[in-house]
Each structure stands twice: as C-alpha cells, then as structure tokens.
DSSP file (Angstrom, degrees, kcal/mol; ACC not computed):
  #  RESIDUE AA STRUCTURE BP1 BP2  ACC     N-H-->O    O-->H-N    N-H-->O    O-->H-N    TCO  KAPPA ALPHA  PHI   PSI    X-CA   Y-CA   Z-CA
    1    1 A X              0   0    0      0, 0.0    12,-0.2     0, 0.0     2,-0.0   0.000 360.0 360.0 360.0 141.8   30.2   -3.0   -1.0
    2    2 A X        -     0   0    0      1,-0.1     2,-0.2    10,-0.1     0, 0.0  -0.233 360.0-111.9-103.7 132.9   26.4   -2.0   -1.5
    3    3 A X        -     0   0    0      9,-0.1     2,-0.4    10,-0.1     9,-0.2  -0.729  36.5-140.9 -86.3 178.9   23.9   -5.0   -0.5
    4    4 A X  B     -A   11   0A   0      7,-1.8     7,-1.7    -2,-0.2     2,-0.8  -0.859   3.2-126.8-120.5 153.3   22.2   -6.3   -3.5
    5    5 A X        -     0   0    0     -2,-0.4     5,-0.2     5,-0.2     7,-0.0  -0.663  23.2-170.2 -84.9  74.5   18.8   -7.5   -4.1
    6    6 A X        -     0   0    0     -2,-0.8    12,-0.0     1,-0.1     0, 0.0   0.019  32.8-117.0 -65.2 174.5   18.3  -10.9   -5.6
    7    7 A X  S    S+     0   0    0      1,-0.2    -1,-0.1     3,-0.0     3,-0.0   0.852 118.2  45.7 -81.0  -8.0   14.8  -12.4   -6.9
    8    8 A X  S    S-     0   0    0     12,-0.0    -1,-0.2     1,-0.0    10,-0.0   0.916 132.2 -48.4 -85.5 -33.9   14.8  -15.3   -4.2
    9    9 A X  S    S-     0   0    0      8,-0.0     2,-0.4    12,-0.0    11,-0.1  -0.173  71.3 -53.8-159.1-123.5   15.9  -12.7   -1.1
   10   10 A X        -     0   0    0      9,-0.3     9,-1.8    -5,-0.2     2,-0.4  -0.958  37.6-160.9-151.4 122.9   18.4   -9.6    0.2
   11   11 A X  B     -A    4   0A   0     -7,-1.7    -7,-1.8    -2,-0.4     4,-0.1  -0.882  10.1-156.3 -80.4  86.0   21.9  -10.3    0.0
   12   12 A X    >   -     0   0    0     -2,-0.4     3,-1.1    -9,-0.2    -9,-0.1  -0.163  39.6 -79.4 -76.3 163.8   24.1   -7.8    2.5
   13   13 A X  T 3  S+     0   0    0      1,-0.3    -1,-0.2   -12,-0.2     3,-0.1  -0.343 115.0  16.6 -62.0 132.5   27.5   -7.2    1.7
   14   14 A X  T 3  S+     0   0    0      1,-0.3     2,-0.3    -3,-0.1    -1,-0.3   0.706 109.1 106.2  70.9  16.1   30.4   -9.7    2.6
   15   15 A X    <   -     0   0    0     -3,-1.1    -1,-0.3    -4,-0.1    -4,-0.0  -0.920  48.8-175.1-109.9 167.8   27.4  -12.4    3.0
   16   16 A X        +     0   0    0     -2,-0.3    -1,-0.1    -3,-0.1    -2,-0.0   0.648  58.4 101.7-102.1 -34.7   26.4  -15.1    0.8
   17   17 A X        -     0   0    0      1,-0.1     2,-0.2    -6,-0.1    -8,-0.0  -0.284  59.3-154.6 -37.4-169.4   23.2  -16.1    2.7
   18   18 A X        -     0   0    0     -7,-0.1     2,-0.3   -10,-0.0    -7,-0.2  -0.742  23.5-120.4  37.1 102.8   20.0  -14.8    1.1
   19   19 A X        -     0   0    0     -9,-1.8    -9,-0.3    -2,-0.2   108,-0.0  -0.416  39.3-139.3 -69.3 131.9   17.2  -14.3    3.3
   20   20 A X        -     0   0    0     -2,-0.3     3,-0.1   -11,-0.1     2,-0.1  -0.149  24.2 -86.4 -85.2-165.4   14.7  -16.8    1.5
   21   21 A X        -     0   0    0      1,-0.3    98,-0.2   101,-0.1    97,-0.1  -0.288  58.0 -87.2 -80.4 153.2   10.7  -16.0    1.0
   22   22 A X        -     0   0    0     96,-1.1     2,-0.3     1,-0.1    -1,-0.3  -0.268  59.3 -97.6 -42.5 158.1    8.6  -17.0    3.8
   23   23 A X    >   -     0   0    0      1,-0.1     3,-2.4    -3,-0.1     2,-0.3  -0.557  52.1 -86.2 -88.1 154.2    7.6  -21.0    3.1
   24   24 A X  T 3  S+     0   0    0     -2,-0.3    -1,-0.1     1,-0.3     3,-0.1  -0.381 118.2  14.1 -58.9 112.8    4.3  -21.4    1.5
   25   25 A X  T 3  S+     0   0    0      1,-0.5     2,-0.4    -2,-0.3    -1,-0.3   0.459 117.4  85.4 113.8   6.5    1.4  -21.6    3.9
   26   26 A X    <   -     0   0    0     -3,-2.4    -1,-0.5    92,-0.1     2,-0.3  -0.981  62.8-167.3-165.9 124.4    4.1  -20.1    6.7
   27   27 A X        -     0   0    0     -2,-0.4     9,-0.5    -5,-0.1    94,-0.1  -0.888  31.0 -97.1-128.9 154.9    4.5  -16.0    6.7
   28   28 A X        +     0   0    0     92,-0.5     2,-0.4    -2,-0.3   103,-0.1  -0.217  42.4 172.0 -73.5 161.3    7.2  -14.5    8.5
   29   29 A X        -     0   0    0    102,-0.1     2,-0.2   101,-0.1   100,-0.1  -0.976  33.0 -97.5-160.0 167.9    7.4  -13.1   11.9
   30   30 A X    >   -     0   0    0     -2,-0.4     3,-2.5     4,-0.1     2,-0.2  -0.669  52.0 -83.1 -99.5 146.2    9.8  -11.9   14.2
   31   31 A X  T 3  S+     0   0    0      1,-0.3    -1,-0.1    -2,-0.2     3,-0.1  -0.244 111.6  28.7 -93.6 138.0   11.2  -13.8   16.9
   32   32 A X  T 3  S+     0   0    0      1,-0.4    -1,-0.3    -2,-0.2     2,-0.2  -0.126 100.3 111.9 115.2 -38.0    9.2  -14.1   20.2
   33   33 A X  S <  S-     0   0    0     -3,-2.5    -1,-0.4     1,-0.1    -4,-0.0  -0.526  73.4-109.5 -98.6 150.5    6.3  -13.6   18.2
   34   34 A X        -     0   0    0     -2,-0.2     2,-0.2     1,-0.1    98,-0.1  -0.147  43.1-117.1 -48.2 147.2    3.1  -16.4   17.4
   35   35 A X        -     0   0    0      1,-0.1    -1,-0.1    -6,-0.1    -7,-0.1  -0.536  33.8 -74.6 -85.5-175.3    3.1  -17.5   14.1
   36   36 A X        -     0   0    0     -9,-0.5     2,-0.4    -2,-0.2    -1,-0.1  -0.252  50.2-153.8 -42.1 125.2    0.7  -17.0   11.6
   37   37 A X    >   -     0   0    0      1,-0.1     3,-2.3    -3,-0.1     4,-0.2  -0.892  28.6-108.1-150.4 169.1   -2.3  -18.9   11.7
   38   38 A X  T 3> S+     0   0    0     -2,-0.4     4,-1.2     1,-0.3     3,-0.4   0.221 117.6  42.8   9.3 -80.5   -4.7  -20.2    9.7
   39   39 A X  H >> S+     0   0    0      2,-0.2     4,-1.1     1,-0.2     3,-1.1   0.838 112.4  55.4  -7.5 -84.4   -7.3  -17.9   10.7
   40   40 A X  H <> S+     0   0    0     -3,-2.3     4,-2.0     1,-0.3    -1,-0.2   0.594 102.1  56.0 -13.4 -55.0   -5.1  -15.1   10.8
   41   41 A X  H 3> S+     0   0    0     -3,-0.4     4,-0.6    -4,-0.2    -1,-0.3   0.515 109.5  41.0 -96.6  -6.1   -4.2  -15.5    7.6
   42   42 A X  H <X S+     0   0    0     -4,-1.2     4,-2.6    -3,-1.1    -2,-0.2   0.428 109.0  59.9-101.9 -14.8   -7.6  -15.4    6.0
   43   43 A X  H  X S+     0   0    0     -4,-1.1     4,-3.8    -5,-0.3     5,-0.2   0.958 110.2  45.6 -70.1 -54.6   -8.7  -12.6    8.2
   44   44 A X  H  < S+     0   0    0     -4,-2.0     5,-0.2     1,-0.2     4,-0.2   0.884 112.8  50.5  -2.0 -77.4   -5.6  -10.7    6.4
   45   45 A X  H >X S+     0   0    0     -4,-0.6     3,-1.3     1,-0.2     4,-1.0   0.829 108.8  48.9 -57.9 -49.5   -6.6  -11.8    3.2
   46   46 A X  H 3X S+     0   0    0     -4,-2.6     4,-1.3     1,-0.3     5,-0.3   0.824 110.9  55.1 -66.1 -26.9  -10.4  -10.7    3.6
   47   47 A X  H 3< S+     0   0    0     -4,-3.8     4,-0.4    -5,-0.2    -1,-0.3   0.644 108.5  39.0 -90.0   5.3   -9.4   -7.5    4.6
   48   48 A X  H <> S+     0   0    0     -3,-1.3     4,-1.1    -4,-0.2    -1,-0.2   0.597 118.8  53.3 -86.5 -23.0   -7.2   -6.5    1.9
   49   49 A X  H >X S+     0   0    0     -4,-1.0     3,-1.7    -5,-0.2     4,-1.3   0.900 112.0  44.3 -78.9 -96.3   -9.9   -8.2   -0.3
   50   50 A X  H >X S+     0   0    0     -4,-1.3     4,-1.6     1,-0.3     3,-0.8   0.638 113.1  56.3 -12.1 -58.0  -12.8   -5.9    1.4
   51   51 A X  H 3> S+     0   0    0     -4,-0.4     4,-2.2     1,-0.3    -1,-0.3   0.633 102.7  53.3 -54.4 -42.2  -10.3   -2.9    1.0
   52   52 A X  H <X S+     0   0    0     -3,-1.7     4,-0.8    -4,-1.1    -1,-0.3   0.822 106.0  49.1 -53.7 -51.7  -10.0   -3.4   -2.6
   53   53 A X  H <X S+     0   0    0     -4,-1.3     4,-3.0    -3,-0.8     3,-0.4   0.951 109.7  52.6 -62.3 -46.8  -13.5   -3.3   -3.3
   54   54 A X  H  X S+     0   0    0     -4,-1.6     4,-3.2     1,-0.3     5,-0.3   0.999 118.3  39.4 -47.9 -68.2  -14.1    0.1   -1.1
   55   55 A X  H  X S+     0   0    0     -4,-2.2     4,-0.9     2,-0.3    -1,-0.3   0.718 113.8  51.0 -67.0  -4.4  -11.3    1.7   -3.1
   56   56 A X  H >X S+     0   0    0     -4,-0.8     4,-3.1    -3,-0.4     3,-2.1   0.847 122.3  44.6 -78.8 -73.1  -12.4   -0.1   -6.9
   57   57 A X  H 3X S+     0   0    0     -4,-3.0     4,-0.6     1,-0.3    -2,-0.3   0.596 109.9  50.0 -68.8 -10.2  -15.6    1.5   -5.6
   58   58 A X  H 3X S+     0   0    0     -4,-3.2     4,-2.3    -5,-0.2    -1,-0.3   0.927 107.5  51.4 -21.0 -77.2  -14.3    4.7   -4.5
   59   59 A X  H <X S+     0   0    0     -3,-2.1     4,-2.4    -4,-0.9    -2,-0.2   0.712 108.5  55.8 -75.3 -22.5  -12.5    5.5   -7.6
   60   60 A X  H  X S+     0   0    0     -4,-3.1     4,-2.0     2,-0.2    -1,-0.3   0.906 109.8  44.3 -83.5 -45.0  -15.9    4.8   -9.5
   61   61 A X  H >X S+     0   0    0     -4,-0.6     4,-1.8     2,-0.2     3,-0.5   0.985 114.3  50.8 -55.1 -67.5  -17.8    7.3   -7.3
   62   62 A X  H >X S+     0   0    0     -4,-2.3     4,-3.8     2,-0.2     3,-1.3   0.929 105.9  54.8 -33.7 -76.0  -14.7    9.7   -7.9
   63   63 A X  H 3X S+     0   0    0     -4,-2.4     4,-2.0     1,-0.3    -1,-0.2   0.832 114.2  47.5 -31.0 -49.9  -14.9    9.1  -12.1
   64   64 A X  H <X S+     0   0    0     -4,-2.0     4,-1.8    -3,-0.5    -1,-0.3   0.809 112.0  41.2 -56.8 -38.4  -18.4   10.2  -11.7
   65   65 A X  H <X S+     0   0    0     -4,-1.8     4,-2.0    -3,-1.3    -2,-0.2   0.666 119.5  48.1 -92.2 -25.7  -18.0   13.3   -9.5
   66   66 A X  H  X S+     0   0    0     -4,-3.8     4,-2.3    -5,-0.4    -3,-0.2   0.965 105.2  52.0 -79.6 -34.9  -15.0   14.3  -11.6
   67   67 A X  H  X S+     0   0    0     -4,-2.0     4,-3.1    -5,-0.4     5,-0.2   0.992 120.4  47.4 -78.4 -50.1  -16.5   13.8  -15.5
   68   68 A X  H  X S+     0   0    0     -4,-1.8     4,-2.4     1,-0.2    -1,-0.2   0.894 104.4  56.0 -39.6 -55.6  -19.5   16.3  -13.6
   69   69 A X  H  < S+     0   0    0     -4,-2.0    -2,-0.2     2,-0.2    -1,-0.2   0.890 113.5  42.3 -14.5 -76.2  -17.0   18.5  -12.2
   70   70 A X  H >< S+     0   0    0     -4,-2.3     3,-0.9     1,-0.2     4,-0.3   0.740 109.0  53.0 -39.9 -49.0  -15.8   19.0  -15.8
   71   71 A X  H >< S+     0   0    0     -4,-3.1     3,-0.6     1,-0.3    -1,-0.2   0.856 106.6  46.8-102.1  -2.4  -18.4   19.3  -17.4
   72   72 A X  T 3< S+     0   0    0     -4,-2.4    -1,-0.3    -5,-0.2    -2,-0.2   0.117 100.1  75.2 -66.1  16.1  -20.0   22.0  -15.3
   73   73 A X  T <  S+     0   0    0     -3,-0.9     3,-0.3     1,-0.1    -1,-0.2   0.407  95.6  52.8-116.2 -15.2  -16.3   23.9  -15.5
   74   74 A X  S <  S+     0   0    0     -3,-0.6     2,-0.6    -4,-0.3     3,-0.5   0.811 101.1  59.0 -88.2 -10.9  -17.4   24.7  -19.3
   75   75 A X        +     0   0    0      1,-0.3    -1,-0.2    -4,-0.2    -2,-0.1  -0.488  63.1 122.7-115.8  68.1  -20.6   26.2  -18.1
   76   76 A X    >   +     0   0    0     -2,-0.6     3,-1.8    -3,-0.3    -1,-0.3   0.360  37.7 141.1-123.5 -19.0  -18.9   29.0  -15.7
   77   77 A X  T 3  S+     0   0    0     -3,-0.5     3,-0.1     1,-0.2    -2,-0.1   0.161  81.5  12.0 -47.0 137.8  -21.0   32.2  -17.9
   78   78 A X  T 3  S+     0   0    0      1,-0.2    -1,-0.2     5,-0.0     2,-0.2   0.573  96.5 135.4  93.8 -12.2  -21.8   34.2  -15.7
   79   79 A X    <   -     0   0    0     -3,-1.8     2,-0.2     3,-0.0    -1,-0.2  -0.435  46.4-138.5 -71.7 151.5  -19.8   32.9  -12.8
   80   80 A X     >  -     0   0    0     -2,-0.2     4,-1.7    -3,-0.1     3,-0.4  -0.563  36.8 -92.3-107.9-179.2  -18.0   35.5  -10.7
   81   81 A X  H  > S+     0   0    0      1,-0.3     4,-3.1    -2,-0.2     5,-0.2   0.954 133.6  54.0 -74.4 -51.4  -13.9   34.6   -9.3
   82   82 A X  H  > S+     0   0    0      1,-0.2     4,-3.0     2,-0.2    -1,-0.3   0.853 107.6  48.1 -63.8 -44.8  -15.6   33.2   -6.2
   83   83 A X  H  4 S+     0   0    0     -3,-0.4     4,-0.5     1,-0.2    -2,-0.2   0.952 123.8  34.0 -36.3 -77.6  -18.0   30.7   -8.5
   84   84 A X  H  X S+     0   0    0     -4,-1.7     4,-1.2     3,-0.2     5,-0.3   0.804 110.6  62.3 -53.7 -36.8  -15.1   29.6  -10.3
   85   85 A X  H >X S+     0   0    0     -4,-3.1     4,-3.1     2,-0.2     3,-1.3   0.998 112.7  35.7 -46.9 -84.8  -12.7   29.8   -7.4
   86   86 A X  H >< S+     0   0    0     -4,-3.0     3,-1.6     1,-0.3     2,-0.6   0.381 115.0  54.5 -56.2-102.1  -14.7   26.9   -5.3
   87   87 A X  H 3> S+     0   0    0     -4,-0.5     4,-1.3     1,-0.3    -1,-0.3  -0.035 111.5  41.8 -91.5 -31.9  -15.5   25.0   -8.2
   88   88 A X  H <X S+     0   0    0     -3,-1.3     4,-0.8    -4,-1.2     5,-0.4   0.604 123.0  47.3 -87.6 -39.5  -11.3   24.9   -9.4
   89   89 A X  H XX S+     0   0    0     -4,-3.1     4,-6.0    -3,-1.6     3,-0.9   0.995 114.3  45.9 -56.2 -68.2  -11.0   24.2   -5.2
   90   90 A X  H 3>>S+     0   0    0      1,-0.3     4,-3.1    -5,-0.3     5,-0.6   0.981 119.9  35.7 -66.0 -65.8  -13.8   21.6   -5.4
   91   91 A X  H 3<5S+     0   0    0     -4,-1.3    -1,-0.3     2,-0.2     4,-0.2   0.714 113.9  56.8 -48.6 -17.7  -12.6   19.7   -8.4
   92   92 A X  H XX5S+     0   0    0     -3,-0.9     4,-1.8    -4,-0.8     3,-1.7   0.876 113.2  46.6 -87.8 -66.3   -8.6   20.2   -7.5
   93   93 A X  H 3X5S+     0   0    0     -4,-6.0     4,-1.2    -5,-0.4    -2,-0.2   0.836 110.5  48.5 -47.9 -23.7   -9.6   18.3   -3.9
   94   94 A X  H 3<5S+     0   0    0     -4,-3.1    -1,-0.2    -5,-0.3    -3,-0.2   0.553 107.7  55.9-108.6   2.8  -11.7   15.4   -5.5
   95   95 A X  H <><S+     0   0    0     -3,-1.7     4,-2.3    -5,-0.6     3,-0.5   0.923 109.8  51.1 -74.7 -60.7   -8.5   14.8   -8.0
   96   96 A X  H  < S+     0   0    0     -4,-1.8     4,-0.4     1,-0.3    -2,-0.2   0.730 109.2  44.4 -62.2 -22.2   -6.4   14.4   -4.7
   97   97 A X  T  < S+     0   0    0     -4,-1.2    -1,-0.3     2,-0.2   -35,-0.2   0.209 110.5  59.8-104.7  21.0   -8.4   12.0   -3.0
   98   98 A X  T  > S+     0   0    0     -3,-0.5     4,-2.5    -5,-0.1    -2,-0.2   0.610 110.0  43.1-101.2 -57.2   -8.7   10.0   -6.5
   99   99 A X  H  X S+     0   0    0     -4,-2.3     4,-0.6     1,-0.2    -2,-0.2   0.557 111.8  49.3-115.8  28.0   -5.3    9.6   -6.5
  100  100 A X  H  4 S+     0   0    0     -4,-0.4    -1,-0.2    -5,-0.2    -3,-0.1   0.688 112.8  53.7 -86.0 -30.2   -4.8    8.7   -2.8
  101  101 A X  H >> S+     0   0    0      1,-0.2     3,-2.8     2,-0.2     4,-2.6   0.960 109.2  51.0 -63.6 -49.2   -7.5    6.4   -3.6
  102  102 A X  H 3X S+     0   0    0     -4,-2.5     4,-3.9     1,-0.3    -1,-0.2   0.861 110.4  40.8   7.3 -89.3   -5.4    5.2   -6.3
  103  103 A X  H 3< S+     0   0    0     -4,-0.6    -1,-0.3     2,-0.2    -2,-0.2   0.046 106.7  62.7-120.2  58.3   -2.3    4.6   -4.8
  104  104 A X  H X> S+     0   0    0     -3,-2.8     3,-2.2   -49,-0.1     4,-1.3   0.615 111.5  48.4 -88.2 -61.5   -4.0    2.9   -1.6
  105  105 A X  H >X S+     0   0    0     -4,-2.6     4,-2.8     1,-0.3     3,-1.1   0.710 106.1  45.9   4.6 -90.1   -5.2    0.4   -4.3
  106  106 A X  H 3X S+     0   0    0     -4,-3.9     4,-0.7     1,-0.2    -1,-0.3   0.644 116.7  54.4 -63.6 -28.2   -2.3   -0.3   -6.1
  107  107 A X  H <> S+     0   0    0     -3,-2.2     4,-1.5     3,-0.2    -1,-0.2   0.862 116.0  36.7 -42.8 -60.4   -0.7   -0.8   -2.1
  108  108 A X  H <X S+     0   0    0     -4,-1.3     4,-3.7    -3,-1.1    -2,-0.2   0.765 111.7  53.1 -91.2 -27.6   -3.1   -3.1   -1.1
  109  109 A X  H >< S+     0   0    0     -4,-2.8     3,-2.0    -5,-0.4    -2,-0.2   0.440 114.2  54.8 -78.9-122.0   -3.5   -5.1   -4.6
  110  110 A X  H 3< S+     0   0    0     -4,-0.7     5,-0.2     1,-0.3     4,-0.2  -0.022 104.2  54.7  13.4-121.7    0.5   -5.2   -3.8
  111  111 A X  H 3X S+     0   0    0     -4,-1.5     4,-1.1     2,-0.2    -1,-0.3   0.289 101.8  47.2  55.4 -84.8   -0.3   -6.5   -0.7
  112  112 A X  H XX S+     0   0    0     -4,-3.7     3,-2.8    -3,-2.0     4,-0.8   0.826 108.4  64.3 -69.7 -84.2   -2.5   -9.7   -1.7
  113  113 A X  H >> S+     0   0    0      1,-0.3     4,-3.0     2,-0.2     3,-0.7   0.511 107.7  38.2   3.8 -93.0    0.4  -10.5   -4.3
  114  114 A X  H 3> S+     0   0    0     -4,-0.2     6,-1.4     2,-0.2     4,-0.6   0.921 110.7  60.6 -42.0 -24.2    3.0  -11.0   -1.4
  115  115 A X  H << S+     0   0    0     -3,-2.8    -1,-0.2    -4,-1.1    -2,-0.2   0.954 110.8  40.0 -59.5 -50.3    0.2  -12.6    0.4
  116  116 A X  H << S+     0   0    0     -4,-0.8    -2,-0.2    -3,-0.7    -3,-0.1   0.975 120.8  45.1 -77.8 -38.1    0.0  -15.4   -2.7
  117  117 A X  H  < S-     0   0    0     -4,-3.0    -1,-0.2    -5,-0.2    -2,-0.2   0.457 112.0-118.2 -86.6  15.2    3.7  -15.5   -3.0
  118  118 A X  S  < S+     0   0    0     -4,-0.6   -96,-1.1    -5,-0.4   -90,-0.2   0.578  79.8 111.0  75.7  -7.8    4.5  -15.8    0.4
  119  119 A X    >   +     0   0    0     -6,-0.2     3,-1.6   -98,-0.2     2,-0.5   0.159  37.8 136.2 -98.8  26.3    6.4  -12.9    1.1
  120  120 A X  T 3  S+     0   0    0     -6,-1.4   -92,-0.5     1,-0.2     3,-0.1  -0.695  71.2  27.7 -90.8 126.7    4.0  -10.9    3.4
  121  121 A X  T 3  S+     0   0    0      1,-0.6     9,-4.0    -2,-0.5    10,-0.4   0.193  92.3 123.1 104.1   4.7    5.5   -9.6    6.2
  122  122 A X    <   -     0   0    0     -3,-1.6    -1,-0.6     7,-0.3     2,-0.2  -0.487  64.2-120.7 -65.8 156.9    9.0   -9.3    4.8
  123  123 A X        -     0   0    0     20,-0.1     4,-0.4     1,-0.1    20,-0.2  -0.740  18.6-153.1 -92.1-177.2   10.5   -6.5    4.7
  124  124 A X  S    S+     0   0    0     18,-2.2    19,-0.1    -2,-0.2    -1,-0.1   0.248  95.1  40.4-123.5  27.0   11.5   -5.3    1.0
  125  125 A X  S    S+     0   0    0     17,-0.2    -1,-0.1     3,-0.1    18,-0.1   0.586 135.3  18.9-117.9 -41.0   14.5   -3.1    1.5
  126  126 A X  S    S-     0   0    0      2,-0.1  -107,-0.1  -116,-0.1  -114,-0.1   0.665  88.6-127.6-109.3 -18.6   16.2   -5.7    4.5
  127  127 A X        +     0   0    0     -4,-0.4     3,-0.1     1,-0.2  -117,-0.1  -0.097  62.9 140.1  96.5 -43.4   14.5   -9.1    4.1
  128  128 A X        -     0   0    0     -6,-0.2    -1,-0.2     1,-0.1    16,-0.1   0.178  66.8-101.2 -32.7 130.2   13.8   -9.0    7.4
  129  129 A X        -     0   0    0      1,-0.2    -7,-0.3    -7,-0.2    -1,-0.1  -0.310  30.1-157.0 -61.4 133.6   10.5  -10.1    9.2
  130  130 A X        -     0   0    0     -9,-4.0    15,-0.4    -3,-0.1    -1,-0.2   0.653  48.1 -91.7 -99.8   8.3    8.6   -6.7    9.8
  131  131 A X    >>  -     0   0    0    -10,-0.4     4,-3.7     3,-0.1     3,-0.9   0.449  16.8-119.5 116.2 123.7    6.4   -8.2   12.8
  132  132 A X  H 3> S+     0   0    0      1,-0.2     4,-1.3     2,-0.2    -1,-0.1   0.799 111.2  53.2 -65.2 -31.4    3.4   -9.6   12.7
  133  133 A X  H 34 S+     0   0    0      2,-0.2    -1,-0.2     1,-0.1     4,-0.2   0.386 108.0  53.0 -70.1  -4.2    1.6   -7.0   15.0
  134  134 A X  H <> S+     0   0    0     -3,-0.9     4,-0.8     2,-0.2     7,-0.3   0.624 113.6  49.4-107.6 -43.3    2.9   -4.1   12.7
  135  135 A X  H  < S+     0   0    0     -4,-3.7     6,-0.3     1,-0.2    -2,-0.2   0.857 107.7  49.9 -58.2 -47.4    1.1   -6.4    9.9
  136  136 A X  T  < S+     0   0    0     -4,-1.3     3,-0.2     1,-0.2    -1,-0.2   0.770 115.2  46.1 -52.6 -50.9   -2.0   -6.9   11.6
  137  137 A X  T  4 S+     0   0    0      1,-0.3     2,-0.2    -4,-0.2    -2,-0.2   0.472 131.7  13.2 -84.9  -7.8   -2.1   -3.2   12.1
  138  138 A X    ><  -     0   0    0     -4,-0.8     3,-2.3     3,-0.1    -1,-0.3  -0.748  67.0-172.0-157.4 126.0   -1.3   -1.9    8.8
  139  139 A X  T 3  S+     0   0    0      1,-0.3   -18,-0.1    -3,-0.2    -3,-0.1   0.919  76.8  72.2 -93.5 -36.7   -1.6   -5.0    6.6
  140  140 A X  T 3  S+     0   0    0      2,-0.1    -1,-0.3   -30,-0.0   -29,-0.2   0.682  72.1 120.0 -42.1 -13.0    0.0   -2.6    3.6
  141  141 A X    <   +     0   0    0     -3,-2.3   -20,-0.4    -6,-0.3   -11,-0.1  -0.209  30.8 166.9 -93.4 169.4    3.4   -2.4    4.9
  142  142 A X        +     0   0    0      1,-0.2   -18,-2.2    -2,-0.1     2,-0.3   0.100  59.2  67.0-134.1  26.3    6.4   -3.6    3.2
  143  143 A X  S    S-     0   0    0    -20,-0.2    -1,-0.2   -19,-0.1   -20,-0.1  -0.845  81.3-114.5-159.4 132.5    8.9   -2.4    4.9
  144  144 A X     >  -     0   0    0     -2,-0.3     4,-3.6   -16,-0.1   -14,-0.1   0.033  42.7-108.4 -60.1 149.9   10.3   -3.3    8.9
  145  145 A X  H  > S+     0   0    0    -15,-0.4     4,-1.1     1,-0.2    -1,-0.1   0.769 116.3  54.2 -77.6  -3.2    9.9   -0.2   11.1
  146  146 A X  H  > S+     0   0    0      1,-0.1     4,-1.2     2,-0.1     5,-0.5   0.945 112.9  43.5 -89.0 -50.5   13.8    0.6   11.4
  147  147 A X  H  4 S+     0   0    0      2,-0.2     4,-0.3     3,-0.1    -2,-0.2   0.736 112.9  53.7 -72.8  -9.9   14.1    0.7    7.5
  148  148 A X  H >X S+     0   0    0     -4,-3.6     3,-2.2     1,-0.2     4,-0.8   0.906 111.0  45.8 -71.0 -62.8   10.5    3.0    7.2
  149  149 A X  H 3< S+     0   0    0     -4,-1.1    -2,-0.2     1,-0.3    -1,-0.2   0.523 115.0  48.6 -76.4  -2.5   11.9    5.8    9.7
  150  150 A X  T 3X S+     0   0    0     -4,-1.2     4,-0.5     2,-0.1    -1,-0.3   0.576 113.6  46.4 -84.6 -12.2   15.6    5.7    7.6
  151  151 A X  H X> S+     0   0    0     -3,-2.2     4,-1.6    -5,-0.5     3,-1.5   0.959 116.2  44.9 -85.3 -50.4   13.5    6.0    4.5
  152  152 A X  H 3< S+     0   0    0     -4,-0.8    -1,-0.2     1,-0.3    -3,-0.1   0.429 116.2  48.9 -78.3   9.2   11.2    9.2    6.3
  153  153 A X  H 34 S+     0   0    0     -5,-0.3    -1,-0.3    -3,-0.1    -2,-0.2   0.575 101.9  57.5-103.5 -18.4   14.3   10.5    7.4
  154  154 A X  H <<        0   0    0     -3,-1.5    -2,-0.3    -4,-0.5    -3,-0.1   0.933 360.0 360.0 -69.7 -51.5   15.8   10.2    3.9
  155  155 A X     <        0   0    0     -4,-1.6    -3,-0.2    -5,-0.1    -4,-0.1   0.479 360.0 360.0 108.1 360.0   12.9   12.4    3.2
C-alpha cells in the first residue's frame, strides 16, 4: 500500500496516525534541535518578505529589458548573422533569468503561505520536520534532505 496525503498531514501505509501541521505560533523542528523563537520567526518572515520584493522588482526590470529587446529585434535591417546572433543570445538569456526569477517568486510566496499556516518546516512529501538549520539556510525548502536527494536521484 502507497502512503496517502491527507489535507491535515501524511498518512504512511498500515498507519492511521497523520503527522499534524505544526501548532500555531510553534514551527516544527527536529529533535535535538531549539525551537523556534519569536525572533526567529520574524527574521524568517522579513526575509522571505524582502525576497519577494527583490524578485516583484526583478521581474519589473526584466519586463522592461525584454519589451526593448523586442522591439529592437524588428529593427535588425542591415544587421549581419553576428548582430542578430547576440541580440537572439541576449534576449534568449534575459527570458531565462525571468523565468528563474519567476519561479524563485512563486517558491518564496509559497513559503510565507506555510509560514501563515503553520506548516513551515515540514516536509511535503514525508511530514516530517526538515530541520530548522536547513530552514534557516534555505528558508524555500519544502522538502527534508533524505526525501530532496530521492527526488534528485529520481531525476
């Protein structure tokens, strides 16, 4: 039997338990480790908050430099392959870093979500706390470091 996911938690096969949400005001951690506090938990918060803004304001820099991009790509007379070449280069690179910017965003706006609901620092494949020093050091993850390296082995 397959575990299942429920909305409160992770059900594993042949258990009933359900690992629940952290409690409100109280984020998980792994055991040995401080908890959360206060502090902690608004430094978190301002730095996903900060993070957000860089990358809103990112993606606005990006919008600009791409609708230029564009519209100097109709006004290639005269251009030789190299002209066009770096200009197809320039505009192909500032598309990829649009839409890294993108989906750091959508990560980190993820991110404060579990923050308000109390399930930051879960993981979201095991349930499992994914360590509060692993949080602190990449405040994006969502997943406990034995289930990332089965997913990057997964490919």
């Amino acid at each position: 039997m397959a575990a299942k996911k429920t909305a409160v938690g992770v059900t594993t096969a042949g258990s009933e338990a359900a690992v629940p949400p952290a409690r409100t005001g109280e984020l998980a951690v792994r055991p040995g480790e401080d908890p959360w506090t206060p502090e902690e938990v608004t430094e978190a918060r301002n730095e996903l908050q900060a993070e957000v803004l860089r990358l809103r304001s990112e993606l606005a820099h990006s919008r600009e430099e791409l609708t230029g991009l564009m519209r100097d790509s109709g006004d290639g007379a005269g251009d030789d392959q190299a002209d066009t070449g770096t200009k197809n280069i320039t505009r192909e690179h500032e598309l990829a870093l649009a839409a890294n910017a993108r989906e750091m965003l959508e990560q980190t706006e993820h991110a404060l979500e579990r923050l308000d609901a109390g399930t930051y620092g879960l993981c979201e494949v095991c349930g499992k706390p994914i360590g509060k020093a692993r949080m602190q050091a990449f405040p994006r993850a969502t997943l406990c470091v034995e289930d990332k390296q089965k997913q990057e082995r997964r490919g």
